[in-house]
Structures are given as structure tokens and as C-alpha cells.
C-alpha positions in Angstrom: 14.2 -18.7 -26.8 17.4 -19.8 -25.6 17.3 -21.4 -21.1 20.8 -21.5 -19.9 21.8 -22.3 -16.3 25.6 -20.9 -16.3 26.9 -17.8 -15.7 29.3 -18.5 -18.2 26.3 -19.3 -20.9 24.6 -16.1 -20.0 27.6 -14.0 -20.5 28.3 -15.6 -23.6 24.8 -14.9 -25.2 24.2 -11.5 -23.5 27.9 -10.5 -25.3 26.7 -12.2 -28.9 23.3 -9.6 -28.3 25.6 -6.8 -27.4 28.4 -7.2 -30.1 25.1 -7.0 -32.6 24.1 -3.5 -31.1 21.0 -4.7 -29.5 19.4 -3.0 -26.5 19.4 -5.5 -23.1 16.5 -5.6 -21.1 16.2 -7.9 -17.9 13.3 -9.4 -16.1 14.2 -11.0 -12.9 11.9 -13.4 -11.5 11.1 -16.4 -9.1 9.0 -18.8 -11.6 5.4 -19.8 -11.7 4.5 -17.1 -14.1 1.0 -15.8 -14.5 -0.1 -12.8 -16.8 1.5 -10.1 -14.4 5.0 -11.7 -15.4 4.3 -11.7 -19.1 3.4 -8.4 -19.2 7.1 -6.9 -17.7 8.4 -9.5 -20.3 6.1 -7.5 -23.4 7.4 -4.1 -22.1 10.6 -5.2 -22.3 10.1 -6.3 -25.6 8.9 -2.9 -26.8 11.5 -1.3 -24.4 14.7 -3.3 -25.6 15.8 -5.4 -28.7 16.9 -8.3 -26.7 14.8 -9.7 -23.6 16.6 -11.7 -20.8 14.4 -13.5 -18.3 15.6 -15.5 -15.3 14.0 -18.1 -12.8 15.4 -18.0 -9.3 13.5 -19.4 -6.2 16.1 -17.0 -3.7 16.4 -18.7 -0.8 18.2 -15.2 0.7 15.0 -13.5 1.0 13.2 -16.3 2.8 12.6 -16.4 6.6 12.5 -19.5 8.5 9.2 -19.9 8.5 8.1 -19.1 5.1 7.2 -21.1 1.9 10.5 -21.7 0.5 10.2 -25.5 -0.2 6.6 -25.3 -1.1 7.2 -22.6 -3.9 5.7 -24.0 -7.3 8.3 -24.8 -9.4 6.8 -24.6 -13.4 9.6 -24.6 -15.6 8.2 -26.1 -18.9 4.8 -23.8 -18.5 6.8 -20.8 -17.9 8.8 -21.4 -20.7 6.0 -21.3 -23.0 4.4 -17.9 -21.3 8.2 -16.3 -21.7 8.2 -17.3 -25.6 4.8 -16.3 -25.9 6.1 -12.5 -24.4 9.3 -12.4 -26.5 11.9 -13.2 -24.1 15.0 -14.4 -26.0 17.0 -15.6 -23.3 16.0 -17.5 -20.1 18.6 -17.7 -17.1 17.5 -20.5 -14.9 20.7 -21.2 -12.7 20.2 -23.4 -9.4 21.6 -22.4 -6.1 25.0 -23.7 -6.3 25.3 -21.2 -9.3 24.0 -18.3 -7.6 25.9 -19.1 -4.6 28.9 -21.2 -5.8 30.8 -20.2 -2.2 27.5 -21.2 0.1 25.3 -19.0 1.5 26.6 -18.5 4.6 29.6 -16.4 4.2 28.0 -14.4 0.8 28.5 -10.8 0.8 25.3 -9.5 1.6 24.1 -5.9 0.3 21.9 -3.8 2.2 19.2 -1.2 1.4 19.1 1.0 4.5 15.4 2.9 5.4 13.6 2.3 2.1 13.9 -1.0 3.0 12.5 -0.5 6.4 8.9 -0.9 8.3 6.0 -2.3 5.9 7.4 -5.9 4.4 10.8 -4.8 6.1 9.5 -5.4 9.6 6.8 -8.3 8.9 10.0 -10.0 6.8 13.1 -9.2 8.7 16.3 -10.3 6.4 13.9 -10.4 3.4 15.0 -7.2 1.1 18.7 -7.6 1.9 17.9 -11.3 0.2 16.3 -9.2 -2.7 18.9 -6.5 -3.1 21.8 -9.6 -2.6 20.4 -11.7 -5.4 19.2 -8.6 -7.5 22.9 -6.7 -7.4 24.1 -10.3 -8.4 22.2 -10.9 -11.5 22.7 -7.0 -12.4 26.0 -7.8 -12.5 25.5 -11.2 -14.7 23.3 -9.6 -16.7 24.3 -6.2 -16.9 21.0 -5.1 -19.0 20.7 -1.7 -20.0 17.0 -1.6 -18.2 15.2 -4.0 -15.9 11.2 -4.0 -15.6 9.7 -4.5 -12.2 6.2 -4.8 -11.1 4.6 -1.9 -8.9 2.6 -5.0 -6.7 6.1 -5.1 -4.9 5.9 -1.6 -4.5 8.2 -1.9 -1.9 10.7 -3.8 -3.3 10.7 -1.3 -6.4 11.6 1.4 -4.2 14.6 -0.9 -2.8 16.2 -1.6 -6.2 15.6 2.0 -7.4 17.7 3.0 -4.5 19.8 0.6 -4.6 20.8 1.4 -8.4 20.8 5.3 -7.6 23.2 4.8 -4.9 25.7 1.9 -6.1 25.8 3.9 -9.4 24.8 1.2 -11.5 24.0 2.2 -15.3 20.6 0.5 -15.4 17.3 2.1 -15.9 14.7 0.9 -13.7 11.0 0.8 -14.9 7.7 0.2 -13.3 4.8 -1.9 -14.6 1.4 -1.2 -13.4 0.2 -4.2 -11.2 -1.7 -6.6 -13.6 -5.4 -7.9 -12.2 -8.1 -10.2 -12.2 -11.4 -8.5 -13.4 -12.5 -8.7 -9.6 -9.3 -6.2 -8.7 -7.2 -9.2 -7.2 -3.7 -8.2 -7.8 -1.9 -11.1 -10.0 0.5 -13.1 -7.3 2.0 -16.9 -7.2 0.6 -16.8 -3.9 -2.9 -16.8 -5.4 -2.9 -20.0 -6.1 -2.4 -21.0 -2.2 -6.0 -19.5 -1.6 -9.3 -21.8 -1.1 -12.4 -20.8 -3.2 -13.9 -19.0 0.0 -10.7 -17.1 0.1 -10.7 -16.4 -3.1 -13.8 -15.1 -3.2 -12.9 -12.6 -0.4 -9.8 -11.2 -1.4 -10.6 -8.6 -3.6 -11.7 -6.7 -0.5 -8.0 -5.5 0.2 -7.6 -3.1 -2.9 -11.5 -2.4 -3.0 -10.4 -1.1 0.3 -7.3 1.2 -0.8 -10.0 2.3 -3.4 -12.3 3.7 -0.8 -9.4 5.4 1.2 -7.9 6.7 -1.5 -11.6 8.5 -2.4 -12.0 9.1 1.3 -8.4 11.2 0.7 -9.0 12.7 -2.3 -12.2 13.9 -1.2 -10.2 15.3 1.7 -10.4 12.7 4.7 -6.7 13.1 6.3 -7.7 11.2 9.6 -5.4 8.1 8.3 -5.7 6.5 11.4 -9.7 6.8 10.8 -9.2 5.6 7.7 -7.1 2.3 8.1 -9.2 1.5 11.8 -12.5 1.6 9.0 -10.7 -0.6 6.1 -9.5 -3.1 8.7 -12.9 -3.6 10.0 -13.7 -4.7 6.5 -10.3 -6.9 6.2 -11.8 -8.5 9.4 -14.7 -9.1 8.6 -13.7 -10.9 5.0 -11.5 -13.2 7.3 -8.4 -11.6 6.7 -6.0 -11.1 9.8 -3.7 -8.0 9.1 -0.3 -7.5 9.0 -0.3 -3.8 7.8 -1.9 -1.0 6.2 -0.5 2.5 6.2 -0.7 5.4 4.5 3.1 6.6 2.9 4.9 9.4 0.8 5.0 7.6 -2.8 8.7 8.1 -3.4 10.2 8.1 0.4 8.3 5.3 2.1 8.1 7.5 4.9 4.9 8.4 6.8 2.5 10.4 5.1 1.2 13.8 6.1 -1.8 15.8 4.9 1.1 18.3 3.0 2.0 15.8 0.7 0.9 15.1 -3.0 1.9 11.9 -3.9 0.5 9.1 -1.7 0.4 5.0 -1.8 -1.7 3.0 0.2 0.0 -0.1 1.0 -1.5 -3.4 2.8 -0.4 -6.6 3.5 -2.8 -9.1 5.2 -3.0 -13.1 5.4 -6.0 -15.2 4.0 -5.5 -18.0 6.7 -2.0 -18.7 5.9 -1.7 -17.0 2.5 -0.2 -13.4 2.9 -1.1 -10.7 0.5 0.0 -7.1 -0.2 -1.0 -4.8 -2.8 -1.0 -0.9 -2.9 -2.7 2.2 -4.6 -0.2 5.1 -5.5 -2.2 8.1 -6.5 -1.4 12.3 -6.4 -4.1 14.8 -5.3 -4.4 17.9 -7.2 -2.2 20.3 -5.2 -3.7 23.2 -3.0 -5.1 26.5 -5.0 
């Protein structure tokens, strides 16, 4: 595997891959890789004939008061877990490269609705960070596919719009969220929990587990719902953010006409905040 930290280098090697016919797949992310990241970086592998990987700790998509300076930098161990995948290219440019011109006068690019309520209210500015630094590195990159990770479910739904509507040529995929055998979704932000914690956590998606049953079973009281899986957030120590009950593809507020369903939370472990989601379809009426 190849790390290069210039535009100009990643151009030059994407154009070698591409004058030699091979397939581009990207994988975008922020470092401090665990076993979620590796598996996007194996799909793409199957997916493509040439993987590029990049490392970016996106100061964009930061708020004020969030972990940007304390966000684990791993470099040389995430190298090895990227070789280990099959990535064949690693992009690891610093902020001066991202944003030669500064920050404060960058065109910013904004994902109207999708991007809206959920993680767009509890992190106001954060998805027009992600769709900034995303369109950017689409248009470094320009991979014929790019493999996201359904944790962020959210976030997928932001880039899929955002490529759908800006016309880009890039197939966006989906990766199942990746978890411990205790249902814990796979985060960086795991690592920021205390053993107590820890040992709560899988609480949130045993949670979306039993709403989703409840659903299926044909429960449409949400509000019952979410007041009854709160309950149990509280009482693991977990102070909520949100949970709601949303159309899979729209974002928007489910009702009990529609098929295709995620349940999406977001909740802090004292000052860890975690989000995961369960997208599932019910059989449709007889």
C-alpha cells in the first residue's frame, strides 16, 4: 500500500490505476480504525480493482464543544488494518491540504432536509462539514464507488442525496453496521467509555430490537414505544439525545402506512455520545 498526503500524489496514482483499466473504489474516513472500517475497505476490495482509503480528522463537521483535539490519531496501526483489507492507496492529507485557502472563507455545500432533525439538530453545522469535505475528496478521488457504513445512517442518507442531486457519477454503497458479540455497534468513540459503561451500552440497540418486535408484532404507538425504551436508556445511565421512529429512505416521521422503517438513537454514556439504528421492512398489509 502506497500513503500520500498531496492532492497532486493522489491524482497521480488514482490516473496510473485508471490508465490500467482498473475499477476505483473509495473509503473515506477519520482514522483510528477498528473492524467496522476494515470491513468497507474488504467490500471495496471485492467491489473494485483498486481500493483508495483516506484519513481525515474534518475539522468542518466539529462543533465547538466537541472532541476535535482529543480524536485518537493511529496512523502506523491503521496502516497495517488497511493493508491487512486490501487498500492500495492511502490519502492522509493534513488541513492545510484539505483547505489550502483556510477554513473560513471555503465554499461550503449543503444537504437541505435529509440532513435535518436527528444528528442534524443535536450537531448543528455538522453534515454540511460532512458533505463539504466528502464533495471535496469525491472530487480528488473521483472513485467509481464509495463504501459507507449504515452506523451513520444518517450521514448515508446525506451523501446519497447529495450524489443524486449534484449528479455526481459515483455509486454509493452501504455496509451493514459491524458489532461486538454483545450488539455494541463498532465506533472510535468506544474507546472513550469506562468498563461500567461499557458494560451498559449494549442496551441502546437491544432496545431498537425490542421496538422493532414491538412493531412488527403490530405496536404503532411510537411514542409508547420510545417513552418504554428510554426508561431502559435511563436506567443503564444513559442520558438521551434522541430516539425516533423514521421512513427508511426519507428521514421523515414515520406513520403506521409505511413499510420500510429505522429506528434511530443517539444517547451519551457520561460524556461519550452514541447513535446506532435498526432499519427493518414489515410484510405489507394482505
Amino acid at each position: 500500500m502506497n500513503t500520500v498526503k498531496s492532492v497532486r500524489e493522489l491524482r497521480a496514482a488514482v490516473a496510473q490505476a485508471r490508465a490500467e483499466g482498473k475499477q476505483i473504489a473509495f473509503v473515506p474516513t477519520m482514522g483510528n480504525l477498528h473492524a467496522g472500517h476494515a470491513a468497507l475497505v474488504e467490500k471495496a476490495a471485492q467491489r473494485a480493482d483498486f481500493v483508495v482509503a483516506s484519513i481525515f480528522v474534518n475539522p468542518l463537521q466539529f462543533g465547538p464543544s466537541e472532541d476535535l483535539d482529543k480524536y485518537p490519531r493511529t496512523l502506523i496501526a491503521d496502516q497495517e488494518k488497511l493493508v491487512e483489507a486490501g487498500c492500495h492507496l492511502l490519502f492522509t492529507p493534513d488541513v492545510d491540504e484539505m483547505y489550502p485557502h483556510g477554513m473560513h472563507g471555503q465554499t461550503r455545500v449543503s444537504v437541505p432536509v435529509i440532513s435535518e432533525g436527528l444528528c442534524g439538530a443535536s450537531r448543528p453545522g455538522h453534515f454540511e462539514g460532512v458533505a463539504t469535505v466528502v464533495s471535496k475528496l469525491f472530487n480528488m478521488v473521483q472513485p467509481d464507488l464509495a463504501i459507507f457504513g449504515q452506523k451513520d445512517f444518517q450521514q448515508l442518507a446525506v451523501i446519497r442525496t447529495l450524489v443524486r442531486d449534484l449528479n455526481m457519477p459515483i455509486q454509493i454503497i452501504g455496509e451493514p453496521t459491524v458489532r461486538a458479540d454483545d450488539g455494541l455497534a463498532l465506533s472510535s468513540r468506544n474507546g472513550y467509555l469506562s468498563a461500567e459503561q461499557r458494560a451498559s451500552a449494549p442496551v441502546l440497540y437491544q432496545s431498537l430490537r425490542d421496538m422493532a418486535d414491538a412493531i412488527r408484532a403490530g405496536e404503532y404507538d411510537f411514542a409508547k414505544l420510545i417513552s418504554a425504551a428510554q426508561a431502559q436508556h435511563s436506567a443503564a445511565g444513559f442520558r438521551p439525545d434522541y430516539l425516533e421512529v423514521r421512513e427508511a429512505n426519507s428521514l421523515r416521521p414515520a406513520t403506521g402506512d409505511d413499510r420500510q422503517l429505522v429506528i434511530l438513537v443517539a444517547a451519551f454514556s457520561g460524556s461519550t455520545r452514541l447513535i446506532d439504528n435498526l432499519a427493518f421492512e414489515l410484510d405489507k398489509p394482505v
